[in-house]
C-alpha positions as CSV (number, residue, x, y, z in Angstrom):
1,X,0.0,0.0,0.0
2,X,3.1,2.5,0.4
3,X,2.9,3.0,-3.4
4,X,-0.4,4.5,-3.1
5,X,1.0,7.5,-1.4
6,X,3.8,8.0,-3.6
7,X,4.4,11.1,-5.1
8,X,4.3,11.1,-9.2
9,X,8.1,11.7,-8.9
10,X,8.7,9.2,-5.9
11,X,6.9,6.7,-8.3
12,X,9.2,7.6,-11.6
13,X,12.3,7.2,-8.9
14,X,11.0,4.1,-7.8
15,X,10.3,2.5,-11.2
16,X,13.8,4.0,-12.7
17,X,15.9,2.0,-9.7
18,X,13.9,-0.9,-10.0
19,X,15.1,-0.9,-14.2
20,X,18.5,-0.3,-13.6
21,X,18.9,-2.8,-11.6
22,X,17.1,-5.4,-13.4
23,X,19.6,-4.4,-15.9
24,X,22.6,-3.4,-13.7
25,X,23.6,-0.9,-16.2
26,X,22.4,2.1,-18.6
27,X,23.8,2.1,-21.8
28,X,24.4,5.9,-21.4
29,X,23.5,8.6,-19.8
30,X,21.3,10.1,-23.2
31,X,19.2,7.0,-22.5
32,X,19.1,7.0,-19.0
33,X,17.6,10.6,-19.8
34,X,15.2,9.0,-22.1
35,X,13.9,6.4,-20.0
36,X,13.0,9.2,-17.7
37,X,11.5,11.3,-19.7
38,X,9.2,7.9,-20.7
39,X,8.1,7.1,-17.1
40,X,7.4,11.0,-16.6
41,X,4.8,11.3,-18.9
42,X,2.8,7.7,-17.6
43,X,0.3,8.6,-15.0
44,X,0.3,7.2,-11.9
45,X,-1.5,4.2,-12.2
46,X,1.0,3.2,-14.9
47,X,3.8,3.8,-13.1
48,X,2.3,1.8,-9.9
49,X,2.0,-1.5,-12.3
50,X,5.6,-1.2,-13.2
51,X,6.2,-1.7,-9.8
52,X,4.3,-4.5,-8.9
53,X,6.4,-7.5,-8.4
54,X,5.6,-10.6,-10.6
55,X,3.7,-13.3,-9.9
């Protein structure tokens, strides 16, 4: 339930950390600025799926 009261840029944070280390690295720092840019313009919701762990 904490995700619920996550800010909109808590929850790009939080979804951003959780990619990079799925993937341990970012290829550079142009798409690191990409990816961000992405998850900035999902709304909430969106975001709060991403961070859902798998079933």
């Amino acid at each position: 339930m904490k995700n619920i009261l996550m800010t909109h840029k808590e929850l790009v944070d939080k979804v951003s950390a959780n990619l990079f280390k799925q993937s341990g690295k970012i290829e550079s720092q142009r798409s690191w600025l990409a990816m961000r840019n992405y998850l900035e313009q999902l709304d909430s919701e969106q975001l709060r799926l991403m961070i859902k762990e798998p079933t």
